[in-house]
C-alpha positions in Angstrom: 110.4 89.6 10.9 114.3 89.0 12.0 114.8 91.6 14.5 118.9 92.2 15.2 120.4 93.2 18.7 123.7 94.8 18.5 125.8 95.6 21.6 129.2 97.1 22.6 130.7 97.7 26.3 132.2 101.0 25.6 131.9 104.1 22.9 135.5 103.2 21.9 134.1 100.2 20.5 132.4 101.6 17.4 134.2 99.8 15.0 133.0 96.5 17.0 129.4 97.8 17.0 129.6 98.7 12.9 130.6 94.9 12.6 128.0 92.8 14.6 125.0 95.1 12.3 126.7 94.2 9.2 126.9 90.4 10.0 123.0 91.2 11.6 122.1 92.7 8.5 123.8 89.8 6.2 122.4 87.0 8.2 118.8 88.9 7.0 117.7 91.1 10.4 115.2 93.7 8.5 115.5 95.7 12.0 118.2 96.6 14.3 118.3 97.7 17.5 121.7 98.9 18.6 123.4 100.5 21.9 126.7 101.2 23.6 125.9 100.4 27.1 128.3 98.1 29.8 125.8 95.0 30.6 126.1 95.8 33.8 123.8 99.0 33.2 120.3 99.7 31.9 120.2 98.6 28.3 117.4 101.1 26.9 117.7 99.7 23.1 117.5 96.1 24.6 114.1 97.2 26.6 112.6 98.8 23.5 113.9 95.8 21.0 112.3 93.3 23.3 108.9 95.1 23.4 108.9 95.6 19.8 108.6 91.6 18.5 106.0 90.2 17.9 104.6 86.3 17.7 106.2 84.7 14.3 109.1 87.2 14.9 112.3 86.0 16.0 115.5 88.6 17.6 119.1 87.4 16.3 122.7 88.4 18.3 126.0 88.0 17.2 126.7 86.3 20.3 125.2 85.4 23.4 126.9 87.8 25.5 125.9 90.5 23.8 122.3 89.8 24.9 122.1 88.9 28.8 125.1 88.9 31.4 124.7 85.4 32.8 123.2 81.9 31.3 120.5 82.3 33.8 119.4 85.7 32.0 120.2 84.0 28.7 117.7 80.9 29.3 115.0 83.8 31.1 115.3 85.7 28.1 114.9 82.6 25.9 112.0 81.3 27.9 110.3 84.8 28.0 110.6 85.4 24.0 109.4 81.5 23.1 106.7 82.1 25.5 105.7 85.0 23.5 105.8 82.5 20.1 109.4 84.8 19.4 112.2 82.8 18.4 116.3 83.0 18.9 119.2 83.0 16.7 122.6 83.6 17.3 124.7 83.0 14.8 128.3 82.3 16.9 127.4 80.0 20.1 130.7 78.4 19.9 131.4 78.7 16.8 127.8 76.8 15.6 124.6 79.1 14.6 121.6 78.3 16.9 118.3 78.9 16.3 115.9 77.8 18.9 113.1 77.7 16.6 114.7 74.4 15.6 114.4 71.8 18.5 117.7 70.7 18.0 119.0 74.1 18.6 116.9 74.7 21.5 118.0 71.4 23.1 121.8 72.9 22.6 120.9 76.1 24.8 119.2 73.9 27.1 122.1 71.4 27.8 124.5 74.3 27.8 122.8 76.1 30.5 122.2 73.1 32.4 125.8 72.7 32.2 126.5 76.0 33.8 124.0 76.0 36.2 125.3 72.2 37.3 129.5 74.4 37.6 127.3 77.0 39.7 126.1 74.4 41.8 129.2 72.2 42.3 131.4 75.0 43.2 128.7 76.5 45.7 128.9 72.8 47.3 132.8 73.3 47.4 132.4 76.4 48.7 130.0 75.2 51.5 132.5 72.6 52.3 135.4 74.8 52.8 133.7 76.8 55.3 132.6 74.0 57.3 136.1 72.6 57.4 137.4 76.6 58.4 135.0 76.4 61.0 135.7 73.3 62.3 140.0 74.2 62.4 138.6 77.5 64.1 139.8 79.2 61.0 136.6 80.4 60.3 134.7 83.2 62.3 132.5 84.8 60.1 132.1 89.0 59.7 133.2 91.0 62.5 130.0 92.3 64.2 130.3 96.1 64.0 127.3 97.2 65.6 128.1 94.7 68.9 131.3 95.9 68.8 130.2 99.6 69.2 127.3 99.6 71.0 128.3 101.4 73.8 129.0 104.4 71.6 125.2 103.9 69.7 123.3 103.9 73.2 125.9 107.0 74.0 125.6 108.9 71.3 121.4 108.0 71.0 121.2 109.3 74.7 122.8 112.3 73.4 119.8 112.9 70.8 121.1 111.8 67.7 118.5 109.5 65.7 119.1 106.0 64.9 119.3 107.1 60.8 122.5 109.6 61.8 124.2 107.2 64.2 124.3 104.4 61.5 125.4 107.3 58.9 128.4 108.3 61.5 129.7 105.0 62.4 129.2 103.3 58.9 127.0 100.5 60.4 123.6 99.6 59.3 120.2 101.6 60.8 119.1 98.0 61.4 121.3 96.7 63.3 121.5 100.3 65.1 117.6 100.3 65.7 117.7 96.2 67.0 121.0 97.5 69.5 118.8 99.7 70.4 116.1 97.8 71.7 112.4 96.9 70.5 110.7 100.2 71.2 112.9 101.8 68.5 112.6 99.3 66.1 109.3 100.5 64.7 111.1 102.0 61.3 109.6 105.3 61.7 111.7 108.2 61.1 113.5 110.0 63.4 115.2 113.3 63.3 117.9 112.8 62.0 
């Protein structure tokens, strides 16, 4: 069975939405599974679509961004449903179906996402670089340390009574850093009374 994934960011998008399930539903999906969610949030239709296929089954998108919010979810997602014996179409990867019950196909999302991940990892190096170079002009000095800096005020305000969790909560620091200022014998993580 062809199952079809439609998504939209926004409910102003409806028009968008109508379009991807009629090319789903010309390019043969028998079932759809559609929602109007941001990727960033929980995709419930996306959750339900994924634990309806079965083995032999395979889940088409228009396009690959309408199915995962980074490569790296893309290729988990792929792995996940071939795993399962599931395969993957989507019918505009640049223009070009894919289908990754085709080797050649599979081989395209591979190289692609290799690709990406090879960018991710070139510009991480760059990055690295820069900050070692800041550093070493003294340009470089890293986040301010705001529970050093008011430390004084913790031990102050914890001599006062006030518990570790509403210290952190008042001066917008975190209760870690709040229980390591204030020494090992607070540190246990129990709660206070805060």
């Amino acid at each position: 069975m062809i199952v079809g994934y439609a998504r939209t960011s926004t409910t102003d998008q409806k028009a968008g939405l109508a379009a991807q399930e009629r090319d789903l539903k010309e390019a043969g999906a028998e079932r759809m599974f559609s929602e109007q969610v941001s990727s960033v949030a929980q995709r419930g239709a996306l959750d339900s679509c994924l634990g309806f296929l079965r083995s032999g089954d395979a889940l088409m998108v228009t396009k690959p961004d309408r199915l995962a919010r980074s490569t790296a979810e893309l290729l988990s997602i792929e792995a996940d449903l071939t795993k399962r014996g599931i395969g993957l179409v989507i019918l505009s990867m640049g223009g070009e179906r894919l289908d990754t019950r085709n080797p050649t196909s599979k081989l395209m999302l591979t190289i692609l996402a290799g690709v990406a991940t090879w960018e991710r990892e070139i510009m991480l190096e760059r990055q690295r670089e820069g900050i070692a170079k800041a550093k070493a002009e003294g340009k470089y000095k890293g986040r301010n340390p705001t529970v050093a800096v008011q430390a004084d005020r913790i031990r102050s305000m914890h001599a006062a009574g006030i518990g570790p969790a509403a210290i952190a909560k008042e001066l917008g620091v975190a209760r870690s850093g709040v229980y390591r200022m204030l020494g090992s014998k607070d540190a246990t993580g129990e709660a206070d009374a805060a």
